[in-house]
N, C-alpha and C positions, 0 to 999 in steps of 0.2 A: 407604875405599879409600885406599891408599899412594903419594901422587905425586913421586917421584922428583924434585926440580930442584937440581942443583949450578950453575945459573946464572941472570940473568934471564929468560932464552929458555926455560928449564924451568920455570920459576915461572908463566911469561906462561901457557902451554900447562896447565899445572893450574889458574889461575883461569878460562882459557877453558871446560875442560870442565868444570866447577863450574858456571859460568853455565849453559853450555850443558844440562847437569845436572837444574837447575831449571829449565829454561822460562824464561830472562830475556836481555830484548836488551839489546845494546851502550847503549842508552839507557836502560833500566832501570835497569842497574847506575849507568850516571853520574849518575844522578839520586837514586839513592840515594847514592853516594859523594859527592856536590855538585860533579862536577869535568864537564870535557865529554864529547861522547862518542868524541872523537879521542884523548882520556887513557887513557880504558879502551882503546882500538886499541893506544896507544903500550905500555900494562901488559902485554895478552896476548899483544904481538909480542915481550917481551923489550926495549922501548925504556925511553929515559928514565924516569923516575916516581919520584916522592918514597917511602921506603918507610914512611912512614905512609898513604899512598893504596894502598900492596901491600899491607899487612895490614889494614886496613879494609874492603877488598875481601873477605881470607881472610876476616875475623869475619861480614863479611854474607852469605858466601855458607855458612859451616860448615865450613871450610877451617881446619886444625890444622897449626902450623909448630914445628920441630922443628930450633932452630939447631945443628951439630955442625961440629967439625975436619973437616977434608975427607976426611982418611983415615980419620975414626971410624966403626964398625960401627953403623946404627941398626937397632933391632930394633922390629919395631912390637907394640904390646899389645893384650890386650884388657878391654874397659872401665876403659880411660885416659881 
């Protein structure tokens, strides 16, 4: 599935339903990411967060990121 974020507010909102996805609470995931679980809050609302804690999040949860120009066209694949 293709999740749209051209911001952190859209980012936060695709690792949320990722989690949400697999069955894992706000404290799962921080437990696996080693951060609290106010971190993961701050990540899924679009807040604050180091973006080595945003992608570690995407790798743990199966989350594929796809940096582009803002006006670039991405076309999504398959068996990419």
């Amino acid at each position: 599935m293709l999740h749209d974020a051209y911001d952190a507010s859209g980012l936060g909102r695709g690792i949320k339903q990722l989690r949400t996805d697999r069955g894992l609470t706000q404290e799962q995931l921080a437990a696996w990411l080693g951060v609290s679980r106010q971190t993961v809050v701050s990540l899924e609302r679009g807040g604050p967060v180091s973006v080595t804690v945003a992608m570690r999040a995407l790798a743990i949860l199966g989350g594929k990121v796809v940096v582009a120009p803002k006006d670039a066209i991405v076309v999504e694949t398959k068996g990419l």
